[in-house]
py3Dmol code that shows the C-alpha trace and the ligand (Angstrom):
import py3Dmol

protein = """\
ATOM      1  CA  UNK A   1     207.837 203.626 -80.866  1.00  0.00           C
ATOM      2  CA  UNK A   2     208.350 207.219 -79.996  1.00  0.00           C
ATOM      3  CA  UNK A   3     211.561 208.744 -78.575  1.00  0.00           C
ATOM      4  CA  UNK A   4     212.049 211.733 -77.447  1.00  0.00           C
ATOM      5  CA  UNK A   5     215.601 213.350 -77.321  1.00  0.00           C
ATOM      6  CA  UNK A   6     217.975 216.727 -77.618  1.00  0.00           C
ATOM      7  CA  UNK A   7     221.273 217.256 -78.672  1.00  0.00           C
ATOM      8  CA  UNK A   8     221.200 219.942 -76.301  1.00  0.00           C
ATOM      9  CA  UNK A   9     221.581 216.870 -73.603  1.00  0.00           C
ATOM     10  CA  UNK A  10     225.647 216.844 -74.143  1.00  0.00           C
ATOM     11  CA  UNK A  11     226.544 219.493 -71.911  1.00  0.00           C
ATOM     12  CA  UNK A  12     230.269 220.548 -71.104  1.00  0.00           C
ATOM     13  CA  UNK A  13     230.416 220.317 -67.635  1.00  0.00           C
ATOM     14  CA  UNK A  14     234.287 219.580 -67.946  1.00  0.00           C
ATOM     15  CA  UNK A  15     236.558 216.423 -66.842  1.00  0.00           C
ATOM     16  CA  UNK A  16     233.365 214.883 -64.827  1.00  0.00           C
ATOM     17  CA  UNK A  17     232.813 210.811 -64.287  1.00  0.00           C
ATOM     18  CA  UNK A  18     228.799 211.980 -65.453  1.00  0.00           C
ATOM     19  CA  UNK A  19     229.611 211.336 -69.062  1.00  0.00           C
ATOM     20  CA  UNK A  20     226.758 213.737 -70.930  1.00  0.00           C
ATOM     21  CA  UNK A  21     227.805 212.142 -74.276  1.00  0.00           C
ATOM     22  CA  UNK A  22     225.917 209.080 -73.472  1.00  0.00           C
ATOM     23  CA  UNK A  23     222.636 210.958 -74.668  1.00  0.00           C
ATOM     24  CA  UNK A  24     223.904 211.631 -78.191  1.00  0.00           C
ATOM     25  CA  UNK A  25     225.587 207.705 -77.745  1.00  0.00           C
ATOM     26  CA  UNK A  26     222.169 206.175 -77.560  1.00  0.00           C
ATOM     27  CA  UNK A  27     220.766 208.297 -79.967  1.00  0.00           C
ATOM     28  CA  UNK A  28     223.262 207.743 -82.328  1.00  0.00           C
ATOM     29  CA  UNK A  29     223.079 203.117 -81.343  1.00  0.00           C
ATOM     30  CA  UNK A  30     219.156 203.405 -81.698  1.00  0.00           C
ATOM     31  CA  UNK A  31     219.279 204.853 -85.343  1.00  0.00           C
ATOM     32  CA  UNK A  32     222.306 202.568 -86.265  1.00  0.00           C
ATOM     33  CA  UNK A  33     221.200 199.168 -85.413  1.00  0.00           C
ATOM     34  CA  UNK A  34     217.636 200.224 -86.625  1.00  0.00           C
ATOM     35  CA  UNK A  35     215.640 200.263 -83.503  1.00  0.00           C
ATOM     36  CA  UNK A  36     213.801 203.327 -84.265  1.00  0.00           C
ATOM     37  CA  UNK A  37     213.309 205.258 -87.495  1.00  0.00           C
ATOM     38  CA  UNK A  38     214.451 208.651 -87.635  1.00  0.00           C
ATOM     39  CA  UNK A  39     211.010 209.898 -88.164  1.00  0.00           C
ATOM     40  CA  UNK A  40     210.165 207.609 -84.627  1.00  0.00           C
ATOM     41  CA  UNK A  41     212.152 211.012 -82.819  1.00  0.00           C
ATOM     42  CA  UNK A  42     210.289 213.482 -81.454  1.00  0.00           C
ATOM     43  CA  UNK A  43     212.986 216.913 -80.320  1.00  0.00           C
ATOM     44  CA  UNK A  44     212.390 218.116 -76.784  1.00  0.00           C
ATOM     45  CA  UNK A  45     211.780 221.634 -75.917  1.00  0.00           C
ATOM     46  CA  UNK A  46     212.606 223.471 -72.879  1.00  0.00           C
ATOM     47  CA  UNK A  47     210.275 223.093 -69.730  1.00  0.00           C
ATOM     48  CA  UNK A  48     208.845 226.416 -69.118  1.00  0.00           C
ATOM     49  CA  UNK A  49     210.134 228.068 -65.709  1.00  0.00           C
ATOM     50  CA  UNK A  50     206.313 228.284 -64.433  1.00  0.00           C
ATOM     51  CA  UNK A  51     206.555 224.187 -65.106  1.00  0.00           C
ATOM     52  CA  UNK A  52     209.619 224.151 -62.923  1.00  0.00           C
ATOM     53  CA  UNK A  53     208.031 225.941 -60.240  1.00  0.00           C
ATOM     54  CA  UNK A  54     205.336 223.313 -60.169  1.00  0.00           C
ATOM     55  CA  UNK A  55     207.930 221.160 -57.818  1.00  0.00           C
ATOM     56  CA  UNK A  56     210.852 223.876 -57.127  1.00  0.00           C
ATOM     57  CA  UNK A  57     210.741 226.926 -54.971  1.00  0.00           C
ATOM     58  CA  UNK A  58     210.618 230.514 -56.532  1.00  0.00           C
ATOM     59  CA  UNK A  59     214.111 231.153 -54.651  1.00  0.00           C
ATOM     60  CA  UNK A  60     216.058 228.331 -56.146  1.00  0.00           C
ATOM     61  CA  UNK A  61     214.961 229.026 -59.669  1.00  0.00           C
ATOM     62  CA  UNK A  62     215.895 232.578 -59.766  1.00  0.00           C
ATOM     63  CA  UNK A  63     219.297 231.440 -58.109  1.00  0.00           C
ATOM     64  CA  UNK A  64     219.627 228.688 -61.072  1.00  0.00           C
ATOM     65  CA  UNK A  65     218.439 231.558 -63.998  1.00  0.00           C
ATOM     66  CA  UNK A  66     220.679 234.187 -62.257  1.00  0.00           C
ATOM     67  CA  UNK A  67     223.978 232.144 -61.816  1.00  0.00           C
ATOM     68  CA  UNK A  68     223.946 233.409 -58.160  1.00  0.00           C
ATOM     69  CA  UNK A  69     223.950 230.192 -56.755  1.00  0.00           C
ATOM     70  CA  UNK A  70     226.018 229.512 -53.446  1.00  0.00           C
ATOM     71  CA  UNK A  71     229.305 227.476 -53.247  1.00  0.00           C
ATOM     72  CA  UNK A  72     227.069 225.145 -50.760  1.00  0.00           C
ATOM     73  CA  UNK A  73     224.502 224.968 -54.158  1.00  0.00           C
ATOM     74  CA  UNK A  74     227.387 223.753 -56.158  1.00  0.00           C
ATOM     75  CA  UNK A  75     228.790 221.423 -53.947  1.00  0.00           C
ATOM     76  CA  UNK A  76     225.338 219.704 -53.611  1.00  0.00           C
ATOM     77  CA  UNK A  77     225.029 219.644 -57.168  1.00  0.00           C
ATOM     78  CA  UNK A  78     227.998 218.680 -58.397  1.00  0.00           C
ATOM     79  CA  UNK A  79     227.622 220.519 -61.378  1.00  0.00           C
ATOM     80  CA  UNK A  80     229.627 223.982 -62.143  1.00  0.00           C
ATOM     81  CA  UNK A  81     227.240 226.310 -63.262  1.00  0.00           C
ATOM     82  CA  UNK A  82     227.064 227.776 -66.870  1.00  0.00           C
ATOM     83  CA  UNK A  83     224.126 229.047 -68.511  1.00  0.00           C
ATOM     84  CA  UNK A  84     224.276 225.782 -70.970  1.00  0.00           C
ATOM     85  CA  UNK A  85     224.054 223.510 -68.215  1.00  0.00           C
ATOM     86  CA  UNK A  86     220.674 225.078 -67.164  1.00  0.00           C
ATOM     87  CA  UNK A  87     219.441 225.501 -70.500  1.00  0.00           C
ATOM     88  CA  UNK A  88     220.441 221.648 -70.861  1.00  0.00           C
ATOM     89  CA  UNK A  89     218.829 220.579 -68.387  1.00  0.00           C
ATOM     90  CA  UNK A  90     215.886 222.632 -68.586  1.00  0.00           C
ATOM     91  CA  UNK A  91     215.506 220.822 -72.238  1.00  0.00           C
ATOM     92  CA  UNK A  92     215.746 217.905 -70.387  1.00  0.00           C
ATOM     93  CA  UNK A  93     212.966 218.322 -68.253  1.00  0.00           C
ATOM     94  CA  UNK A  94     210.850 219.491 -71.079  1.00  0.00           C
ATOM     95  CA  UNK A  95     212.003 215.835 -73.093  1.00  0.00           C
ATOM     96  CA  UNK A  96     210.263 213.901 -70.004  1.00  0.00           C
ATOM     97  CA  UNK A  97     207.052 216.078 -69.971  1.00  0.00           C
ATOM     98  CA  UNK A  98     206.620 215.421 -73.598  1.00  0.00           C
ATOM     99  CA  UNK A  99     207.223 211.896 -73.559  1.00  0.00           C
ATOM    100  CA  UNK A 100     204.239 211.637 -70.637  1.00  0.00           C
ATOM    101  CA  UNK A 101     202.211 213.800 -72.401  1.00  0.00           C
ATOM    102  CA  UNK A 102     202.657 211.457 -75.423  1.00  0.00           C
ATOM    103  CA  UNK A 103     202.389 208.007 -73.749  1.00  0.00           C
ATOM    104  CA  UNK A 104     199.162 209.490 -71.997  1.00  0.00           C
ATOM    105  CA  UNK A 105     197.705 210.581 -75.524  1.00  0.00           C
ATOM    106  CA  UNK A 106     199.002 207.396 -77.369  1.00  0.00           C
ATOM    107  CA  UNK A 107     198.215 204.589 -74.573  1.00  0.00           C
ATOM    108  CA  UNK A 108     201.530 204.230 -75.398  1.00  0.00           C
ATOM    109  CA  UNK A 109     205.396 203.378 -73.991  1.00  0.00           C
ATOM    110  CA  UNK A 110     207.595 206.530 -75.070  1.00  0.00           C
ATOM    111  CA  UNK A 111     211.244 206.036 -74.072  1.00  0.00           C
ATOM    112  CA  UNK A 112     212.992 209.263 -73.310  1.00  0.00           C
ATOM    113  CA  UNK A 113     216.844 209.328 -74.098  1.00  0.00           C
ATOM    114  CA  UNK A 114     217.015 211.234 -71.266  1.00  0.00           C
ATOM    115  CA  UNK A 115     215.629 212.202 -67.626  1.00  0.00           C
ATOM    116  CA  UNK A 116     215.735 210.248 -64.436  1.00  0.00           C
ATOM    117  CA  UNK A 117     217.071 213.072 -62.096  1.00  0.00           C
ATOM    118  CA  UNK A 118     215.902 212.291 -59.194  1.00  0.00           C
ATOM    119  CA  UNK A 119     218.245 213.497 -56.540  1.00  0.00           C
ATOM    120  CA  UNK A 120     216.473 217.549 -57.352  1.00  0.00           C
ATOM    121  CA  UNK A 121     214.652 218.819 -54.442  1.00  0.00           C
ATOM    122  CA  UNK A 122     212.537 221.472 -54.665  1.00  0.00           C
ATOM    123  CA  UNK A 123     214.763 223.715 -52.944  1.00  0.00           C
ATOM    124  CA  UNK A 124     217.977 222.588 -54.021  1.00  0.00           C
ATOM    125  CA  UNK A 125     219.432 220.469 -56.662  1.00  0.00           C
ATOM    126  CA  UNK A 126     221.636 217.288 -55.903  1.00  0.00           C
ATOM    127  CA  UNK A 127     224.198 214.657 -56.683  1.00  0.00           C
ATOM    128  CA  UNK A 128     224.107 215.980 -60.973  1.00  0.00           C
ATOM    129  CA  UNK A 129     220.363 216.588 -60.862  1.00  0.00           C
ATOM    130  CA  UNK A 130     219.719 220.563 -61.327  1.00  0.00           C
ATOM    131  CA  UNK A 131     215.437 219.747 -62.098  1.00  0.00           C
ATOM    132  CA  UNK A 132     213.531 216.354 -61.081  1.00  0.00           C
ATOM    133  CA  UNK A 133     211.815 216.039 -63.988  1.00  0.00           C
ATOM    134  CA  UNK A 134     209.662 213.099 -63.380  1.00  0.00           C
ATOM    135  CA  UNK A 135     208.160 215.430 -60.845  1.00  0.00           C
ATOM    136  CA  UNK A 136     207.672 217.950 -62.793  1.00  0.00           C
ATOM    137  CA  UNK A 137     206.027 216.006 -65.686  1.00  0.00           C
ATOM    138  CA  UNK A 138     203.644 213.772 -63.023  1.00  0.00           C
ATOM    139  CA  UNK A 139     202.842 217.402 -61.740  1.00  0.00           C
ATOM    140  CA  UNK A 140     201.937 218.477 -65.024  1.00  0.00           C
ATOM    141  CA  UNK A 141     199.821 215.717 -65.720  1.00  0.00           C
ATOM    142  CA  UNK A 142     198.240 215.996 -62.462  1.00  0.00           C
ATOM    143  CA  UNK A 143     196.779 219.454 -63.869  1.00  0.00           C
ATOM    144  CA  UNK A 144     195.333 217.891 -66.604  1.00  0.00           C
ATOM    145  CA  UNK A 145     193.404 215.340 -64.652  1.00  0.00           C
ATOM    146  CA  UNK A 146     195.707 212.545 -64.049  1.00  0.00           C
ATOM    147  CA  UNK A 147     194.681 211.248 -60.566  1.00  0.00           C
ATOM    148  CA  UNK A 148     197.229 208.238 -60.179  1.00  0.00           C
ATOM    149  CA  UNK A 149     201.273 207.514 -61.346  1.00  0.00           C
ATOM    150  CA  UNK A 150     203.707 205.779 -60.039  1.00  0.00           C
ATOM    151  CA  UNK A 151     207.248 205.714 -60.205  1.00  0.00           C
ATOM    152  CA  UNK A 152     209.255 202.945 -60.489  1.00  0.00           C
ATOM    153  CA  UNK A 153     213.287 204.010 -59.635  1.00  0.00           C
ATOM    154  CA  UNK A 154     215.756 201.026 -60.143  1.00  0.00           C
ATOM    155  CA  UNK A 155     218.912 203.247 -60.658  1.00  0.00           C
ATOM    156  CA  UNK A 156     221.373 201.748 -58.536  1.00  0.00           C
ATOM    157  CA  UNK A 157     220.721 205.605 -55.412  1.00  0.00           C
ATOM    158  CA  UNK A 158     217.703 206.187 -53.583  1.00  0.00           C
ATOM    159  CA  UNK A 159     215.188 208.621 -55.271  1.00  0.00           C
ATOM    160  CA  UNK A 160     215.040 210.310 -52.712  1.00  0.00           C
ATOM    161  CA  UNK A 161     214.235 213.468 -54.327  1.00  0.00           C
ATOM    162  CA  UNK A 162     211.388 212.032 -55.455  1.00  0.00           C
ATOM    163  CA  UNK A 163     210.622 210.446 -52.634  1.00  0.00           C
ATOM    164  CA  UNK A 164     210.815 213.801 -50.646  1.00  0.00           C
ATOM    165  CA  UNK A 165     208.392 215.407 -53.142  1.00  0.00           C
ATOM    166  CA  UNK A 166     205.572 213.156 -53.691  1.00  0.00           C
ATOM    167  CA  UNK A 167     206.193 211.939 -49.448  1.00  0.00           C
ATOM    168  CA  UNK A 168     202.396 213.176 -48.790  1.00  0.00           C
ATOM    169  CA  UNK A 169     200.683 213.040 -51.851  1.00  0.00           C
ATOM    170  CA  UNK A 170     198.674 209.759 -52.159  1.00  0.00           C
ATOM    171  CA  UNK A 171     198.368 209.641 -55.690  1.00  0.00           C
ATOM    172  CA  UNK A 172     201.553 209.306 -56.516  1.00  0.00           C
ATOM    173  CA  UNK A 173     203.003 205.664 -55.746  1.00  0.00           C
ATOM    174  CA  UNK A 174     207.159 205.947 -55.564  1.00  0.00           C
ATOM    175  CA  UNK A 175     208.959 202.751 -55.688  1.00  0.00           C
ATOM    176  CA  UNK A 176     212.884 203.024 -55.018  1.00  0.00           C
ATOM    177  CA  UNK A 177     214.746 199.879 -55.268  1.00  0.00           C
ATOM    178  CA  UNK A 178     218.794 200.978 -54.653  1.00  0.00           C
ATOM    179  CA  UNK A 179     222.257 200.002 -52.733  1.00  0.00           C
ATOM    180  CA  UNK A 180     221.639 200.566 -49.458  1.00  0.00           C
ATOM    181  CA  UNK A 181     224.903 201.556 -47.919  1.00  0.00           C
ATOM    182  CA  UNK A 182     225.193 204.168 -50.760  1.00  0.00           C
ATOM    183  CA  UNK A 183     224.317 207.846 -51.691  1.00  0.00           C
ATOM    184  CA  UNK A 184     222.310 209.441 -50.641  1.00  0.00           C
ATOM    185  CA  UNK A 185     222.591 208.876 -47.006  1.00  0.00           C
ATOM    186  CA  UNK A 186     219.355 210.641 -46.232  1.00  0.00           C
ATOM    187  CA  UNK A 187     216.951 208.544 -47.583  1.00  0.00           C
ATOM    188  CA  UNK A 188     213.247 210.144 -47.202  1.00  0.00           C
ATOM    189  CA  UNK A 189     210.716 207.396 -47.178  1.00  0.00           C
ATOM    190  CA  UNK A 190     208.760 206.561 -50.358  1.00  0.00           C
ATOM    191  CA  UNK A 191     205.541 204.431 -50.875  1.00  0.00           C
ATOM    192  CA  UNK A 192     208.143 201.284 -51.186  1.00  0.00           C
ATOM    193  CA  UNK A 193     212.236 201.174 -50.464  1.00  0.00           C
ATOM    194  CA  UNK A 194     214.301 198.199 -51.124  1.00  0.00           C
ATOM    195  CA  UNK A 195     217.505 198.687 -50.080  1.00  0.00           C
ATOM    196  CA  UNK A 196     219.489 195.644 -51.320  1.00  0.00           C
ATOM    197  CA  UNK A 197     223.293 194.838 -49.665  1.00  0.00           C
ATOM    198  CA  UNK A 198     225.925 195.415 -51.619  1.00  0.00           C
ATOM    199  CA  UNK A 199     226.825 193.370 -54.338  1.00  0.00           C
ATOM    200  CA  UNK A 200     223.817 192.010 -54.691  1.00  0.00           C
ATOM    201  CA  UNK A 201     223.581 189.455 -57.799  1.00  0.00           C
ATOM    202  CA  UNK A 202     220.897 189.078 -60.752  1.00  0.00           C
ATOM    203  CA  UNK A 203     218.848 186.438 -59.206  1.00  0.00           C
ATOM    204  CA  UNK A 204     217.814 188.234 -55.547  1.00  0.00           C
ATOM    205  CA  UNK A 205     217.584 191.094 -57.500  1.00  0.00           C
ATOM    206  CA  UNK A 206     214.943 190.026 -60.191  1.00  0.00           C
ATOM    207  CA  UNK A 207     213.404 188.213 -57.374  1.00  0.00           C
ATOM    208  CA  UNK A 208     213.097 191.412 -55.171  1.00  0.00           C
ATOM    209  CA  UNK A 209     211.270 193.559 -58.533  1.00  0.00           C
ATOM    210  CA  UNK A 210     208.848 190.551 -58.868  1.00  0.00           C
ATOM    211  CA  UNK A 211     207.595 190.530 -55.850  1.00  0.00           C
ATOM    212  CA  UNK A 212     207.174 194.482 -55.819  1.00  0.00           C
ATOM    213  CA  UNK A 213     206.043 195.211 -59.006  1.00  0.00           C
ATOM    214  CA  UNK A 214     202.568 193.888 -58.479  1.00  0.00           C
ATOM    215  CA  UNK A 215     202.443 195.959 -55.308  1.00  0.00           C
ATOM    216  CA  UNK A 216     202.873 198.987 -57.843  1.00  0.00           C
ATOM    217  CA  UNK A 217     200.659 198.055 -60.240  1.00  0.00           C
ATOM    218  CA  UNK A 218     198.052 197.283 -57.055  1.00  0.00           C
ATOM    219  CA  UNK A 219     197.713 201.349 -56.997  1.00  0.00           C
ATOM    220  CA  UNK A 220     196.274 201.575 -60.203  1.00  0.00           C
ATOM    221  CA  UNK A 221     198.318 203.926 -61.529  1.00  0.00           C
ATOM    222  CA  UNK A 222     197.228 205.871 -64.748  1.00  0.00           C
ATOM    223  CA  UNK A 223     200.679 206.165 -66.450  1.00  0.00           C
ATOM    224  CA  UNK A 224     203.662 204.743 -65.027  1.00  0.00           C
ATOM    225  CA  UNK A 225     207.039 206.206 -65.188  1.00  0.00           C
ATOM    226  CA  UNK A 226     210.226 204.229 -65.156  1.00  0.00           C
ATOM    227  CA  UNK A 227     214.099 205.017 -64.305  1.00  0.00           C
ATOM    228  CA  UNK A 228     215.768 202.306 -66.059  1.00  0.00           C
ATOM    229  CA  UNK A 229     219.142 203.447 -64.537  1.00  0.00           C
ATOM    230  CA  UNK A 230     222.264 201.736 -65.681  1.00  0.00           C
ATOM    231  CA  UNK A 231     223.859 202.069 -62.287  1.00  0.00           C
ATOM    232  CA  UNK A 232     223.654 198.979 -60.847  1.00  0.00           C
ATOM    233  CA  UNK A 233     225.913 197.664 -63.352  1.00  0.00           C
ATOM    234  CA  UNK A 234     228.721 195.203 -62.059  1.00  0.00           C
ATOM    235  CA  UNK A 235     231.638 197.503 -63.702  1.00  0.00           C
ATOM    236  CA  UNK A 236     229.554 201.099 -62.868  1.00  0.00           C
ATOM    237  CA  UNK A 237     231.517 203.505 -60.616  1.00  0.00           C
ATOM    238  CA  UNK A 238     229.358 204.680 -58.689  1.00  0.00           C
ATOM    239  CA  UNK A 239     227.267 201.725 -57.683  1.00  0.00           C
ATOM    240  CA  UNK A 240     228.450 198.342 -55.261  1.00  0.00           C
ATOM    241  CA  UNK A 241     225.500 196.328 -56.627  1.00  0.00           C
ATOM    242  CA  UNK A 242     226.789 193.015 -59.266  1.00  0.00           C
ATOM    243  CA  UNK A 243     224.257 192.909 -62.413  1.00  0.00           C
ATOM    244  CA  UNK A 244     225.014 191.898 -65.121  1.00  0.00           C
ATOM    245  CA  UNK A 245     224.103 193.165 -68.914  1.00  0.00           C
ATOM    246  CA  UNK A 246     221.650 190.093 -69.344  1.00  0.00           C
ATOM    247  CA  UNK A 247     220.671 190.853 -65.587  1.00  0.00           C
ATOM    248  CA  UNK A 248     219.473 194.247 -66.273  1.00  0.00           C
ATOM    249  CA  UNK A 249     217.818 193.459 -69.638  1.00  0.00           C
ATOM    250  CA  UNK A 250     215.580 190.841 -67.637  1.00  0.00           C
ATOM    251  CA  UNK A 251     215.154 193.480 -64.801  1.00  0.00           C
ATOM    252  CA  UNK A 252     213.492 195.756 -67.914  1.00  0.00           C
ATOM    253  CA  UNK A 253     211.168 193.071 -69.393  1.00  0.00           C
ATOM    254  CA  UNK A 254     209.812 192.500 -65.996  1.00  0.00           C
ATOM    255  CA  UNK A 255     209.055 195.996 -65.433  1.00  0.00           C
ATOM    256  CA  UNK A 256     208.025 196.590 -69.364  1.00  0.00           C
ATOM    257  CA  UNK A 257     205.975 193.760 -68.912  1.00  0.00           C
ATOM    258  CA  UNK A 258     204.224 194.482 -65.626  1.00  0.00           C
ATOM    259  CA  UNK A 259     203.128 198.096 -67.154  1.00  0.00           C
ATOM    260  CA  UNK A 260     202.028 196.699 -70.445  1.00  0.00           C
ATOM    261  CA  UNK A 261     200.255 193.748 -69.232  1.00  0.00           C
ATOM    262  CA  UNK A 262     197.949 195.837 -66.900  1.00  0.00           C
ATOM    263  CA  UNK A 263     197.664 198.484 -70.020  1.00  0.00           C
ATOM    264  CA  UNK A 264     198.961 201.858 -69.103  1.00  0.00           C
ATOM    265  CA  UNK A 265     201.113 204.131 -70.498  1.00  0.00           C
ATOM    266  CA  UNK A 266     204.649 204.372 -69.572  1.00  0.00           C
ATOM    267  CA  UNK A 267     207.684 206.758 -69.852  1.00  0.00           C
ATOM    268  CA  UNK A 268     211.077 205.581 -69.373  1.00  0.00           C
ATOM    269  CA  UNK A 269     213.741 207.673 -68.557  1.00  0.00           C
ATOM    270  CA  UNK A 270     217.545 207.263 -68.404  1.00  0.00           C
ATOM    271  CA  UNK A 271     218.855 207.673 -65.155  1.00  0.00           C
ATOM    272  CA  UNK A 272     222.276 207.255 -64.163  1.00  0.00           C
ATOM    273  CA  UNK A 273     225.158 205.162 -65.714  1.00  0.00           C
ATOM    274  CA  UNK A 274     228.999 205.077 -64.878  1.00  0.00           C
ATOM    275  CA  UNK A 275     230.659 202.091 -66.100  1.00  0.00           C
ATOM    276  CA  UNK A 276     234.128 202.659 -66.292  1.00  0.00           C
ATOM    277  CA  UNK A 277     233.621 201.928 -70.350  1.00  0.00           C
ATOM    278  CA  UNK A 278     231.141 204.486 -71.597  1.00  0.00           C
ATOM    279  CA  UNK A 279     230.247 201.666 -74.409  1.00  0.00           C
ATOM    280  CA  UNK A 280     228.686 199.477 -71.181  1.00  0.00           C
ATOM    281  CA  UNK A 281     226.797 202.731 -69.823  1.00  0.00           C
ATOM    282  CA  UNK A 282     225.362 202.943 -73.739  1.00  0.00           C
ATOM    283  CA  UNK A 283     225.006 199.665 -74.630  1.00  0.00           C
ATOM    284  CA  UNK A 284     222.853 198.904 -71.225  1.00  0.00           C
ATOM    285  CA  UNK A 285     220.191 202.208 -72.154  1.00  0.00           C
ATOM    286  CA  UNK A 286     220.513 200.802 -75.719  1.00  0.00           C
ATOM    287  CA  UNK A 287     218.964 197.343 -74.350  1.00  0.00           C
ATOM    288  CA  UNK A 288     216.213 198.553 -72.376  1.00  0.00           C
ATOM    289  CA  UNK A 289     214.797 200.462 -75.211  1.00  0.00           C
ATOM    290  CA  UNK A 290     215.473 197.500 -77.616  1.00  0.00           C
ATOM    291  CA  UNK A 291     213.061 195.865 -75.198  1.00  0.00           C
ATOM    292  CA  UNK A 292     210.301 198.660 -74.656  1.00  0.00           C
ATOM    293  CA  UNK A 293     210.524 198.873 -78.808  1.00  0.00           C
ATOM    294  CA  UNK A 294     209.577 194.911 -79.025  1.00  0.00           C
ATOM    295  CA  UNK A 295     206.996 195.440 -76.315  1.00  0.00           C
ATOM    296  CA  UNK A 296     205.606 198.163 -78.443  1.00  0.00           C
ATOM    297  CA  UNK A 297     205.344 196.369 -81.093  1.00  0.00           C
TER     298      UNK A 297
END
"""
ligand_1 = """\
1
ZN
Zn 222.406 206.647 -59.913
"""
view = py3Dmol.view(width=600, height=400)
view.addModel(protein, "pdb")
view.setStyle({"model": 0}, {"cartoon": {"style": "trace"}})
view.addModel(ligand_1, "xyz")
view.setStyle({"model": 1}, {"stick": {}})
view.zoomTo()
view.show()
């Protein structure tokens, strides 16, 4: 199985509960415990700025490339500016375009140890996400012909990002499954929201994805991209939902299975991840690509 990744991912953005060292973390646990070969690693390169602009406007770009952005910007983003953050991030996005690119050509599931940020508007960027680059790769496949994707978001916040983007384009299918009484408090609409009470357990959970995933896979989507966030972990920060590690390794076998079994290619991206142990948030991504290796296989 491919993987696509950048050290360029670990990005100083100071004393911050978004620990940017999980990306060289899973790297690092996928070599180790021989779940990919080195040679299985393909490096991201930066998204071009005329790739960003396919989902963000021409005013927030130059604000991001200029560091002129506004206190307001910075407050939404949570993120102090520096020119390595953007050029981070822009890497980033370029990681998830690759990987679709790849799982299109290959018929293939490409895990990217990265990606998922999918509170970016196209006018601002939100809640540590500077670039959504899931809509920014689905646009980019969309130019070369790709009629169909969905999205399937199970990091434990709304996409609502996402959801804002793709709200009325009918090719794109986004599924959110989140905390409801949790950021964002704006929710925009997507194809399918389930927002689950808090502390929800394993069981409704799982029981909630089954019952969506076929109505995903109904829209005959031609690659699939997933957020496999580690958010709705019971010890996560951020998140009020209560799954456990065995919880959220069944949560991505149902989803790896779902894609697979209907035959299309699939990207899975990161997402979010705050346990208070940075070993939980890393050991959680480690799983789900432990699983989309064995599926691959
Ligand atoms: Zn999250």
């Amino acid at each position: 199985m491919k993987i696509v990744y950048s050290a360029r991912y670990q990005i100083d953005i100071g004393l911050h509960v978004f620990p940017t060292t999980k990306y060289r973390l899973v790297h690092a646990r996928l070599i180790e415990t021989g779940t990919i070969q080195p040679s299985d690693v393909v490096e991201a390169t930066p998204a071009s700025w005329d790739e960003l602009a396919l989902v963000h406007t021409p005013a927030y770009l130059a604000r991001m490339r200029d560091g002129t952005m506004s206190d307001e910007d910075v407050a939404q983003l949570e993120l102090p500016w520096s020119q390595e953050m953007v050029d981070g991030f822009r890497v980033m996005v370029g990681g998830t375009i690759l990987a679709a690119r790849a799982a299109i050509e290959q018929r293939a599931i490409v895990c990217h140890v990265g990606g998922g940020l999918h509170h970016a508007f196209p006018n601002h960027g939100e809640g540590f996400c500077p670039f959504n680059d899931v809509a920014v790769a689905v646009r980019v496949l969309q130019s070369r012909g790709i009629e169909r994707a969905a999205i399937i978001d199970l990091d434990v916040h709304h996409g609502n990002g996402t959801a804002f983007i793709f709200e009325s384009d009918p090719g794109v299918f986004t599924f959110s499954m989140h905390q409801q009484h949790n950021y964002p408090m704006w929710k925009p609409r997507g194809s399918l929201d389930i927002g689950l009470p808090d502390g929800t357990h394993d069981a409704t959970f799982l029981r909630e994805l089954e019952r969506a995933l076929p109505q995903v896979m109904a829209h005959r989507p031609e690659c699939v991209f997933y957020l496999a966030g580690a958010d709705p972990y019971e010890d996560d920060q951020l998140g009020g939902l209560r799954l456990t590690k065995e919880g959220l390794r069944a949560r991505d076998r149902a989803v790896i299975r779902a894609v697979r079994d209907a035959g299309v290619p699939l990207v899975i991206a990161l997402a979010g991840g705050y346990a208070r142990r940075v070993d939980d948030t890393v050991a959680i991504h480690l799983a789900t690509m432990e699983e989309a290796a064995r599926a691959a296989r």
